[in-house]
C-alpha positions in Angstrom: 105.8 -64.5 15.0 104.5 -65.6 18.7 100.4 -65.0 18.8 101.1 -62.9 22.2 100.8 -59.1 23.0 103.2 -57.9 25.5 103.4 -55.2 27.8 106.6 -53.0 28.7 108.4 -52.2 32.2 108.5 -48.2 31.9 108.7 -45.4 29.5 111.5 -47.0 27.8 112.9 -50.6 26.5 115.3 -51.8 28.7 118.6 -53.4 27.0 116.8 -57.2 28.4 113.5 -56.4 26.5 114.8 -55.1 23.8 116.8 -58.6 23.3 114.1 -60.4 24.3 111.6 -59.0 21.9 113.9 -59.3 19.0 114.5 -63.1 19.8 110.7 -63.9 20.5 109.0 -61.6 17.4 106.1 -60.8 19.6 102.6 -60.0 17.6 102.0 -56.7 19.2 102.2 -54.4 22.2 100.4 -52.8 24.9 100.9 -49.4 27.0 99.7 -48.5 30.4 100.3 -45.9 32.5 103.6 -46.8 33.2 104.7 -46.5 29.8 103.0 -42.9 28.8 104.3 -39.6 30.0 104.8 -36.7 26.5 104.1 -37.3 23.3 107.5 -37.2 22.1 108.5 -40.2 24.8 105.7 -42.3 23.0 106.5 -41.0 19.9 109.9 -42.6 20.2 108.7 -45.8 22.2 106.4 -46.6 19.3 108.6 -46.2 16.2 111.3 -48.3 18.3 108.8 -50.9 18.7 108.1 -50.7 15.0 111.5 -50.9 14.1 112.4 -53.5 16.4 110.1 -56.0 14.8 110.7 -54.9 11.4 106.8 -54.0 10.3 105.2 -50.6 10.1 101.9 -52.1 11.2 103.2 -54.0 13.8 99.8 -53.4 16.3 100.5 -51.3 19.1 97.6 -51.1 21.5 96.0 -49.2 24.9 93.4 -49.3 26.8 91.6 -45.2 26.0 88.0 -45.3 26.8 87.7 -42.1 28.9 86.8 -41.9 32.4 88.3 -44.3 34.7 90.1 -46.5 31.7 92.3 -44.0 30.1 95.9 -44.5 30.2 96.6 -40.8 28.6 95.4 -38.3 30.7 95.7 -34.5 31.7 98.2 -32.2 31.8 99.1 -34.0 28.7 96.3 -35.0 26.6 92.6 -34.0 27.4 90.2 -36.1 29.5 87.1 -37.7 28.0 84.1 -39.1 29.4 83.3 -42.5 29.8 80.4 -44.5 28.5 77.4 -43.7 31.3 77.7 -39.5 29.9 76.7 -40.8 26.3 73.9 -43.4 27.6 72.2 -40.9 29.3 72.3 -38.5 26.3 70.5 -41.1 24.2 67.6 -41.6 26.9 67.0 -37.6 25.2 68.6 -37.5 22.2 69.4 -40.6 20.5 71.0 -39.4 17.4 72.8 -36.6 19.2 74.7 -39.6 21.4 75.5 -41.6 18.6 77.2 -38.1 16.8 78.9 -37.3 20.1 80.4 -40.8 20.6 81.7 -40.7 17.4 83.4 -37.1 17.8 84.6 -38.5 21.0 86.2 -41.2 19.1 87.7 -39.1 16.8 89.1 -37.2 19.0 90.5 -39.8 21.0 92.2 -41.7 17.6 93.5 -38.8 16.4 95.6 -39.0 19.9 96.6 -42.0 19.6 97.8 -41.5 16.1 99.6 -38.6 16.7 102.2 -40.6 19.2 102.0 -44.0 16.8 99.1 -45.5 18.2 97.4 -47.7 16.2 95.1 -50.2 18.0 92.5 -48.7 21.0 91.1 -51.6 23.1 87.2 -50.0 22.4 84.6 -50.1 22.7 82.8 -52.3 25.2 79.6 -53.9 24.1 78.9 -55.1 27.8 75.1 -54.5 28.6 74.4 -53.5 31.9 72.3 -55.2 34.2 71.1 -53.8 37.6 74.1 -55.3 39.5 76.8 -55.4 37.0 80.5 -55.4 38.6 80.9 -51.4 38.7 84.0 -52.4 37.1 82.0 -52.8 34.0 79.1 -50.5 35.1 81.2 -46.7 35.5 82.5 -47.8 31.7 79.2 -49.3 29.8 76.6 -47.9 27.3 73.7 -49.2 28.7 71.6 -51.8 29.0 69.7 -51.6 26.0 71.4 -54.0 23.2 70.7 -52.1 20.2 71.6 -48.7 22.2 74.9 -50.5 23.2 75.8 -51.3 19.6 74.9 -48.0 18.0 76.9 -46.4 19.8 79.6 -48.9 19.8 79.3 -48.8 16.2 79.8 -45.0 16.0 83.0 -45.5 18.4 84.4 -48.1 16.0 83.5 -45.7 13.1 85.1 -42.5 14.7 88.2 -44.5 15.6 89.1 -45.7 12.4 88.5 -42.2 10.3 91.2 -41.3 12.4 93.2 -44.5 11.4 92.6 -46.8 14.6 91.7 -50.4 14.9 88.9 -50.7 17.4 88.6 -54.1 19.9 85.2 -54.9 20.9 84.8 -56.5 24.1 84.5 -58.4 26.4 83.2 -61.1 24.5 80.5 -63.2 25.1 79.5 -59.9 27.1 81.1 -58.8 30.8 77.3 -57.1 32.0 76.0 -60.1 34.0 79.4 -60.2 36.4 78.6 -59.1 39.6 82.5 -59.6 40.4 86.0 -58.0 39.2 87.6 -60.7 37.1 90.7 -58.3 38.3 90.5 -60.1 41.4 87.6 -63.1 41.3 86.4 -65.7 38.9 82.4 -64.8 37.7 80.1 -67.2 37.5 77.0 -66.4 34.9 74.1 -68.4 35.9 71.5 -66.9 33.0 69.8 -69.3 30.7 70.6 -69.3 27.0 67.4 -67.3 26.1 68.5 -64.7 28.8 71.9 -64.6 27.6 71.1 -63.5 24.2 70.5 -60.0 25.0 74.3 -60.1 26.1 75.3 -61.6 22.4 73.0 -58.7 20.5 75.6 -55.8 20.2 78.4 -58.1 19.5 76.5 -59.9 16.3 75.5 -56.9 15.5 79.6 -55.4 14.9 80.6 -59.1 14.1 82.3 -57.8 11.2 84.7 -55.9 13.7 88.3 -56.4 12.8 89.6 -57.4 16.5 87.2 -58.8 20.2 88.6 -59.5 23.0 87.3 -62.6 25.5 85.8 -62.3 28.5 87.2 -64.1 31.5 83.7 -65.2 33.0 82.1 -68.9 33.5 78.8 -68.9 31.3 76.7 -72.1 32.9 74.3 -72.1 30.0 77.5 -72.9 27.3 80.1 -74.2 29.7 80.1 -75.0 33.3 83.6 -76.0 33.6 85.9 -73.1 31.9 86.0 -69.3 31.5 85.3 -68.3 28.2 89.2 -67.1 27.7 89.9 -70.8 28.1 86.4 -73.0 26.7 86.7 -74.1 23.0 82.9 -74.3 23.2 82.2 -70.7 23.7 85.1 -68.8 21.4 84.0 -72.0 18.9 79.9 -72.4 19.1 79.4 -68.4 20.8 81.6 -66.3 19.6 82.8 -67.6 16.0 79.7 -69.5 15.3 76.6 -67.8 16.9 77.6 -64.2 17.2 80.0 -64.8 13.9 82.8 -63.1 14.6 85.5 -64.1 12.2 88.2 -61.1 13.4 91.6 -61.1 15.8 90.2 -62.6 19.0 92.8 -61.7 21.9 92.1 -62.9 25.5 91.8 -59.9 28.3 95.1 -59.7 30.0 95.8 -63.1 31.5 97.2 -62.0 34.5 94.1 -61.3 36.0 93.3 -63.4 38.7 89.9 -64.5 36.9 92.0 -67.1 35.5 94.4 -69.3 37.7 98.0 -71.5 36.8 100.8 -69.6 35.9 101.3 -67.2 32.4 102.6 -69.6 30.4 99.7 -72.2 31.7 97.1 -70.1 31.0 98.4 -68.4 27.7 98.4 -72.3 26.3 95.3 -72.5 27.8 93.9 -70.1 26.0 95.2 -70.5 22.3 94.6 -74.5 22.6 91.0 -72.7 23.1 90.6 -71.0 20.0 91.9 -67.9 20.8 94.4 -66.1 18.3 96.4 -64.2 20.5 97.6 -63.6 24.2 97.4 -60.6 26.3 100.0 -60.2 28.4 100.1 -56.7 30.4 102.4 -56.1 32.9 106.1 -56.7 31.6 107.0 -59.1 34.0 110.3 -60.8 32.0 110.1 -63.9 34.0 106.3 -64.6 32.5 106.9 -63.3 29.6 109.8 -65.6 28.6 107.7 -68.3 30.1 104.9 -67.5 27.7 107.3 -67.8 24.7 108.6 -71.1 26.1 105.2 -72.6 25.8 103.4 -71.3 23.0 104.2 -71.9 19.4 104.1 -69.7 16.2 101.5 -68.2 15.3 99.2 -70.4 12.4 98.2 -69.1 9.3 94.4 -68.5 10.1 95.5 -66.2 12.5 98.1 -64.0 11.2 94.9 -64.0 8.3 93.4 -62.4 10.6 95.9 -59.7 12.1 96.9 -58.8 8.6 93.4 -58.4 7.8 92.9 -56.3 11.3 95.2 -54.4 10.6 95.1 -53.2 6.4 91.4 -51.8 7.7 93.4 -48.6 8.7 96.0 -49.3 5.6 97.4 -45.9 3.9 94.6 -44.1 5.8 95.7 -40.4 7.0 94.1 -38.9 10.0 92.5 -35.8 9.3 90.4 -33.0 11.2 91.6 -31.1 14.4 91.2 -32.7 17.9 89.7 -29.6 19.9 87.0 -29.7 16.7 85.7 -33.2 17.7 85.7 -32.6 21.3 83.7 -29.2 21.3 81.0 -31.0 19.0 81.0 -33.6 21.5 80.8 -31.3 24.8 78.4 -29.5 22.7 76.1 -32.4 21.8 76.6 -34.0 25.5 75.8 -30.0 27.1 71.6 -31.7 26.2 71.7 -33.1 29.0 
């Protein structure tokens, strides 16, 4: 099994990926918009996956946070808000935001698991700051640590009573970019001291099953490399001081954050310390150069993924979608 997550070209494997995947026994998947369109088209997409590479938990992820970040979206499947509508519940009600983000969760995993989703790339435990990137800023929980992991807590909670793996990230935190790693390379420039507020949520859910890096310089830890690609922050930060022990995956290393070409920077990344590559876009020529240059993946890692991944073992969804969002409009009406 190759330690990279691949994205598809469409709503459909063409005859080339379908080979492809076979031959390269890819860890996982991803879907974006491109890929989503009923529920019975990603019904069969995902159990075609599954029985392509031969295991029922093979992980098949997406990017469904509400607002902005939602890849499944109206007429088909109901919106949901993003993180700023729960933040400023808890400035009134505390407990009622921590109940209506995990309703919202629910509702959200039950969505995914309905169509054979079983991975959701939430929550972020970025803390805002006055200038965070809005790219970070129209998703986030606020800028309170502990607020950021209660809720982020309730998220991972909600998600996984509905039989979803939840990804923190962006690892060591994203709230101090002023940039789009998108598009530019950020450059932290906060002390160690100051950056501990960003590491707070993340030891606090360090026993979540899968994170995802960040694709930011940190001065403080290392001057020289993005944390995607430093063995000093996913070694000394992540695994040692916030103690995360779970499935770390890069964010998508396409973005232009990072620079070499895919299979460059998917080494890159895994000589790091990183278990696993995430590859978006289905672009064949990458994605074949990927494979070329990475190897299998080792033993502490697919520890890791198999451990990710019984968390949701033999659980079955229950409750009723439009239940867990009326509590949630209900609780979030407050404000």
């Amino acid at each position: 099994m190759k330690p990279v997550i691949y994205g598809l070209s469409g709503l459909s494997l063409t005859a080339d990926e379908r080979a492809f995947f076979r031959d390269a026994d890819p860890c996982g998947y991803i879907f974006f918009k491109r890929n989503v369109a009923t529920r019975d088209q990603l019904r069969a997409l995902t159990s075609e996956l599954r029985a392509l590479s031969g295991r029922d938990d093979v992980p098949i992820l997406i990017d469904q946070e509400g607002g902005r970040v939602a890849r499944m979206g109206p007429p088909e499947w109901p919106a949901s808000p993003a993180g700023p509508a729960f933040d400023a519940l808890y400035d009134v009600a505390p407990m009622s935001a921590i109940e209506a983000a995990r309703a919202n969760a629910q509702a959200v995993g039950l969505m995914l698991a309905e169509v054979g989703i079983n991975v959701d790339c939430w929550p972020l435990l970025d803390v805002s700051q006055p200038d965070t990137t809005p790219a970070i800023a129209t998703r986030a929980y606020g800028h309170e640590p502990m607020r950021v992991a209660a809720m982020g807590r309730a998220i991972m909670e909600g998600l996984r009573q509905a039989g979803i793996v939840g990804v923190v990230k962006h690892m060591p935190g994203h709230g101090r970019a002023v940039v789009d790693t998108h598009y530019l390379l950020p450059t932290v420039t906060a002390s160690e001291a100051e950056l501990e507020i960003d590491l707070e949520p993340f030891r606090a859910l360090n026993t979540a099953p899968m994170g995802m890096t960040s694709h930011i310089i940190f001065q403080a830890w290392d001057p020289d490399r993005p944390a995607t690609l430093s063995p000093i922050i996913i070694n000394d930060v992540i695994r040692d001081r916030i103690g995360f022990d779970g499935l770390l995956m890069t964010d998508d290393i396409d973005m232009k954050a990072l620079s070499g070409t895919a299979g460059e920077k998917a080494a890159g990344a895994l000589a790091a310390g990183c278990d696993v590559v995430l590859d978006c876009w289905g672009r064949m020529d990458e994605m074949v150069e990927i494979a070329s240059l990475i190897g299998d993946m080792p033993p502490v890692s697919r520890d890791r993924l198999d451990r990710a991944m019984a968390t949701i073992s033999g659980s079955t969804p229950q409750g009723d979608i439009a239940d867990f969002i009326a509590k949630r409009d209900s609780l979030l009406a407050q404000v």
